[in-house]
C-alpha positions as CSV (number, residue, x, y, z in Angstrom):
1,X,-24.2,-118.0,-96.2
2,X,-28.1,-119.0,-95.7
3,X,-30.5,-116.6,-94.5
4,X,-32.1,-116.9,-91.0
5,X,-34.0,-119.2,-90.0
6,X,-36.1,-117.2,-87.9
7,X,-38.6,-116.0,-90.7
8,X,-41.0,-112.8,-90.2
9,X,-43.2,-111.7,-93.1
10,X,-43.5,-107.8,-92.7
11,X,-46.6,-106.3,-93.2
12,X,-46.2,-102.9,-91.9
13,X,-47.9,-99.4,-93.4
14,X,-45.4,-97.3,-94.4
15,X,-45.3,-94.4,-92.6
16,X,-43.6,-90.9,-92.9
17,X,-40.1,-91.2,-91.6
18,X,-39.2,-89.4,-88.5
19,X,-41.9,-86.7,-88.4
20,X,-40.3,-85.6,-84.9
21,X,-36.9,-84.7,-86.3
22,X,-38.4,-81.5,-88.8
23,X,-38.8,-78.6,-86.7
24,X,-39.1,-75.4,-89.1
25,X,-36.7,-75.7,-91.9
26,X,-35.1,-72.8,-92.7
27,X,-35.6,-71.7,-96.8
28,X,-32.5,-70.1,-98.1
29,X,-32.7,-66.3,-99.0
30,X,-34.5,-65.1,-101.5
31,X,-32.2,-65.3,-105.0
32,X,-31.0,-62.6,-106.2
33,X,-30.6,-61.4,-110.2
34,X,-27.1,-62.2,-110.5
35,X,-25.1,-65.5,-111.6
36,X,-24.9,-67.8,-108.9
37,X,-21.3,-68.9,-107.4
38,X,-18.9,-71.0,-108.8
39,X,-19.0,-74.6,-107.8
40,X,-16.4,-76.3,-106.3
41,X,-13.6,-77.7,-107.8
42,X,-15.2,-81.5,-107.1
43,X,-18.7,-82.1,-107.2
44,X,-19.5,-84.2,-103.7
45,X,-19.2,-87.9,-105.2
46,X,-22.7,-89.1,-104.6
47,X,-24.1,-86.1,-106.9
48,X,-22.1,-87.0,-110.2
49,X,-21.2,-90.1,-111.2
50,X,-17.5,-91.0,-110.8
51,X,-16.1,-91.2,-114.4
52,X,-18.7,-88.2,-115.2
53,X,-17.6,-84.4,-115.2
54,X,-19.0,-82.4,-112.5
55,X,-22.2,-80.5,-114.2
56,X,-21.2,-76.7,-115.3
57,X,-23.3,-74.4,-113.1
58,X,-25.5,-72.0,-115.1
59,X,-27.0,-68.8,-114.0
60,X,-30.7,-69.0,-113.4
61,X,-32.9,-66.4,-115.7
62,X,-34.8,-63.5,-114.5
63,X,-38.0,-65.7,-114.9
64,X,-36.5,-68.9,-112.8
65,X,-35.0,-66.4,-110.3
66,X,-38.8,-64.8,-109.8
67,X,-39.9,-68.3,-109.3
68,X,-37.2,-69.2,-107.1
69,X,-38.4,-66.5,-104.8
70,X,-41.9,-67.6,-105.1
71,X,-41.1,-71.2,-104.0
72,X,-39.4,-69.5,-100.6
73,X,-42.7,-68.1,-100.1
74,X,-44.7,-71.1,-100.7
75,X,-42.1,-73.1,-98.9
76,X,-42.8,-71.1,-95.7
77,X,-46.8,-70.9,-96.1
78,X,-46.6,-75.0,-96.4
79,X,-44.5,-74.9,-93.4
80,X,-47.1,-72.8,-91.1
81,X,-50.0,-74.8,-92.7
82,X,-48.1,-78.4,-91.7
83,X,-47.6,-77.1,-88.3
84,X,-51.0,-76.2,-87.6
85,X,-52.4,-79.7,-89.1
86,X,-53.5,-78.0,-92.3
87,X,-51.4,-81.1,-94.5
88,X,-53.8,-80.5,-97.3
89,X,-53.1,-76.6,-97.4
90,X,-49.2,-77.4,-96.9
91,X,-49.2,-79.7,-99.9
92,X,-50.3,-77.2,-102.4
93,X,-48.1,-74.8,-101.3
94,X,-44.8,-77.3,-101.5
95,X,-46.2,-78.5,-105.0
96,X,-46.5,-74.9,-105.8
97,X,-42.8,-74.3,-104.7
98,X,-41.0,-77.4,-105.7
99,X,-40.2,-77.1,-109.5
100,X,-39.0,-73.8,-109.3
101,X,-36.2,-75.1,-106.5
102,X,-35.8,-78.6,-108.8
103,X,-34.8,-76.0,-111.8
104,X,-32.3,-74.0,-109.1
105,X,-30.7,-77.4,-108.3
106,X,-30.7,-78.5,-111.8
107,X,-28.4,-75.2,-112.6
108,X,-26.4,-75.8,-109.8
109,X,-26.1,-79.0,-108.2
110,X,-23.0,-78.3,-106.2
111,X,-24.7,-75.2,-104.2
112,X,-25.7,-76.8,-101.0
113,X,-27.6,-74.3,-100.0
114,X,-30.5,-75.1,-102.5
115,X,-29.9,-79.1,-102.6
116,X,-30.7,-79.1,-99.0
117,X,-33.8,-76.8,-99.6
118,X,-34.7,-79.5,-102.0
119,X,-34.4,-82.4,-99.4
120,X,-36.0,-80.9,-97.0
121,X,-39.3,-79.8,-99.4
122,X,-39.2,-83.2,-100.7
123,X,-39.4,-84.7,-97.2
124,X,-41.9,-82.4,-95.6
125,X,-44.3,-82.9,-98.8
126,X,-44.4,-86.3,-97.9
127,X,-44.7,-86.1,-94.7
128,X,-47.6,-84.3,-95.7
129,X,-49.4,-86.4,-97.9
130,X,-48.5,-89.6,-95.1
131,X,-50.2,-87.5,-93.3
132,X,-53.4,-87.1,-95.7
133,X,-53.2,-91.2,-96.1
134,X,-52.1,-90.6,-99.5
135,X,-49.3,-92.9,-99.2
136,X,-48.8,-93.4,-103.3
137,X,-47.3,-90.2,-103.1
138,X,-45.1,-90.6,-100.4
139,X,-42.8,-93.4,-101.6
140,X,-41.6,-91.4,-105.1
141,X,-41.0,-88.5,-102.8
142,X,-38.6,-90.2,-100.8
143,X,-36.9,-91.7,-103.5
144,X,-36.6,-88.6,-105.6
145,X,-35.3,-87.0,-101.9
146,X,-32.5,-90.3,-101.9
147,X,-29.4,-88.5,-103.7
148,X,-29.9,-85.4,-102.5
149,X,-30.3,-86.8,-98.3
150,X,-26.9,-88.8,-99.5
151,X,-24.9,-85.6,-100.8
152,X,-25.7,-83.7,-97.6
153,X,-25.0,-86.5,-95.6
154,X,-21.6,-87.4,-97.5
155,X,-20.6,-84.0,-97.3
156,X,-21.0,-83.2,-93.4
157,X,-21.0,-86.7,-92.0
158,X,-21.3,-85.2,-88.2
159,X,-24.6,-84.3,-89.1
160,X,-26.7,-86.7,-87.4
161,X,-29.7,-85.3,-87.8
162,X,-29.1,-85.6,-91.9
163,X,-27.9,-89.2,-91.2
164,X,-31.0,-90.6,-89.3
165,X,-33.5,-88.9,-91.7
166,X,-31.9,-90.3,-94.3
167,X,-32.0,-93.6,-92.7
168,X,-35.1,-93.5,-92.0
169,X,-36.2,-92.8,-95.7
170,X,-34.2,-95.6,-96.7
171,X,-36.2,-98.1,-94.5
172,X,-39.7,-96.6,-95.4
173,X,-38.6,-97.4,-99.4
174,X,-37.2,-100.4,-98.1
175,X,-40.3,-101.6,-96.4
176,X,-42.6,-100.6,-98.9
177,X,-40.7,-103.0,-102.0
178,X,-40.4,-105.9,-99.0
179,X,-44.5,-105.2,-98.7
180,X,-44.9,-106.7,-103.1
181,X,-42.4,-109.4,-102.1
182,X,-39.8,-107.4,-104.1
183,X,-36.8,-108.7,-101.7
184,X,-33.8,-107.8,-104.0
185,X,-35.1,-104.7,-104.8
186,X,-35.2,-104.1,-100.9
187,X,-32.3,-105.9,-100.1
188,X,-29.7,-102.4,-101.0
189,X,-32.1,-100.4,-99.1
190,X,-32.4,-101.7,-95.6
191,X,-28.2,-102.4,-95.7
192,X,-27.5,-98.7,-96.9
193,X,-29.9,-98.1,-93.7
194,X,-28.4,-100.4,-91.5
195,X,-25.0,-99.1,-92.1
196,X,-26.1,-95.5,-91.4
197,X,-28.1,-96.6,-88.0
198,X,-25.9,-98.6,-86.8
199,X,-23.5,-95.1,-86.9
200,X,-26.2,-93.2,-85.3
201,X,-26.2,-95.8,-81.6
202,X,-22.7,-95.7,-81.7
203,X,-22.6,-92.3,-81.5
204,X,-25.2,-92.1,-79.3
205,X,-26.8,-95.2,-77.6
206,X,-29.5,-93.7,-75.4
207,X,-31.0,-91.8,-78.4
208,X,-34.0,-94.1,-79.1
209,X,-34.8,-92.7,-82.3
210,X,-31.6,-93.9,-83.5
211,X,-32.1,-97.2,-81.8
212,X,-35.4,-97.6,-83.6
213,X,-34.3,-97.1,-86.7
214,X,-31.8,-100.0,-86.1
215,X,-34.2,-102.1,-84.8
216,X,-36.3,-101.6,-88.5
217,X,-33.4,-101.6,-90.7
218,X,-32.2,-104.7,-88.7
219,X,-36.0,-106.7,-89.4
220,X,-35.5,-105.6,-93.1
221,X,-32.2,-106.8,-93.4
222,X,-32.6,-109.8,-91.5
223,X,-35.9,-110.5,-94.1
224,X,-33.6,-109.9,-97.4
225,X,-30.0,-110.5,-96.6
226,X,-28.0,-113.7,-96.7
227,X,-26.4,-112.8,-93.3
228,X,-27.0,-114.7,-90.5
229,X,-28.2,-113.3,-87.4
230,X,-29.8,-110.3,-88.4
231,X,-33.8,-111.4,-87.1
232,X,-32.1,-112.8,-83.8
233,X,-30.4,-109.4,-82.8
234,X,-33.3,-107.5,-83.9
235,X,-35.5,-110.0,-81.8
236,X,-32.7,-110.0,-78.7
237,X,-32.9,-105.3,-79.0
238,X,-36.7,-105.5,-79.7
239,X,-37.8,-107.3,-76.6
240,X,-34.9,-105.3,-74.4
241,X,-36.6,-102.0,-75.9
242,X,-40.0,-103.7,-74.9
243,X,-39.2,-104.3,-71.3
244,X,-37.8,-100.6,-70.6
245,X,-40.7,-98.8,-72.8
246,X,-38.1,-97.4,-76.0
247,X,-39.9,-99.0,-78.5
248,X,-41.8,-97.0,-81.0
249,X,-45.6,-97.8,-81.5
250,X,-44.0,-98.6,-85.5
251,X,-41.6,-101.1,-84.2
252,X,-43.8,-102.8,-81.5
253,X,-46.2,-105.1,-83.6
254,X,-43.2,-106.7,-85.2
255,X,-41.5,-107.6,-82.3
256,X,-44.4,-109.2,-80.5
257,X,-45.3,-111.2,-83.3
258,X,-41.6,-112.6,-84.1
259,X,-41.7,-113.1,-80.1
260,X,-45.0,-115.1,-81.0
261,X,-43.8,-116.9,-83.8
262,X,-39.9,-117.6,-81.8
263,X,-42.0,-119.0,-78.7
């Protein structure tokens, strides 16, 4: 099938994703100096590859386990630091923390407990640097975040929370191969995205986060897809979400120029 006719070149900024939905994320307890707990019998299936063997958990050293502890600390201090503005202060402290909670993960990759505190520092360290205009850091962050926002998500699909963040990271690394003409690299983005966000209205259509994270997924897609129809529908939502105020300040310049360019 041919690609829509209605053509938009994107040239949005990429942004940090959904700065609104990170309240204080909770570090896990401090480690303790004893081996950690067995994994389960299957490893969730977006963490191992399929014809792969679930990695053997190890027990973390005395030394990692010290620096495990650490990284809560710093976790926490980058935390307070983001919330009182201080993004420069809060990305030393989550640089500071985040190797010693990659090595955890690395030990253990089916304790959920520490992939999610890995997620979550990922995230909020980009968020961050966005935040410092340092957006050449922000884009490996996200992607390093990708398979660990798709185990949580995989294994606790209620959480929407999970499920738009991770959409919303999807569109961001999306946008920002679409912005060096790298469509096909896009392309598996902005569907993964779309799939995900088109979840999130369903399950709730007056949440306008959700519905403005369709609205980008569906103006990526509709840019790198051989389905029909995608710009028209994101056109048809944009200017509804225009005329009763929903849109996002993201989503808005988009929309008025494919307005332009439709007529």
């Amino acid at each position: 099938m041919r690609r829509s006719t209605l053509a938009y070149k994107l040239t949005r900024t990429v942004l940090p994703a959904l700065l609104g939905l990170t309240a204080a994320i909770a570090a896990p307890a401090c480690a303790q100096d004893m081996p950690p707990a067995a994994p389960p019998e299957a490893a969730p299936a977006s963490a191992t590859p399929a014809d792969a063997a679930p990695a053997e958990a190890r027990a973390l050293t005395s030394a990692e386990i010290a620096a495990f502890n650490k990284a809560v600390t710093d976790f926490s201090a980058g935390q307070a630091a983001q919330q009182k503005g201080d993004n420069q202060g809060a990305v030393t402290k989550y640089e500071a923390a985040l190797p010693a909670i990659r090595t955890a993960v690395e030990a253990d990759p089916a304790k959920m407990e520490n992939v999610t505190f890995l997620a979550n520092a990922l995230y909020a360290n980009a968020a961050a640097y966005g935040a410092l205009g340092q957006m050449d850091k922000v884009i490996p962050l996200y992607q390093e975040s990708l398979p660990y926002w798709r185990t949580i998500v995989a294994a606790n699909p209620q959480d929407a929370t999970s499920r738009k963040i991770l959409a919303g990271i999807l569109v961001q690394v999306g946008n920002q191969k679409l912005g060096i003409q790298d469509r096909s690299g896009a392309q598996p983005y902005y569907a993964e995205a779309l799939t995900l966000s088109r979840k999130a209205v369903a399950d709730a259509p007056t949440d306008n986060v959700a519905r403005n994270l369709l609205l980008s997924a569906l103006i990526g897609a509709g840019q790198t897809s051989t389905e029909e129809g995608m710009l028209e529908e994101a056109l048809t939502m944009g200017k509804a979400m225009m005329a009763d105020g929903t849109i996002d300040a993201v989503n808005r310049p988009t929309i008025e120029a494919m307005t332009q360019r439709a007529g």
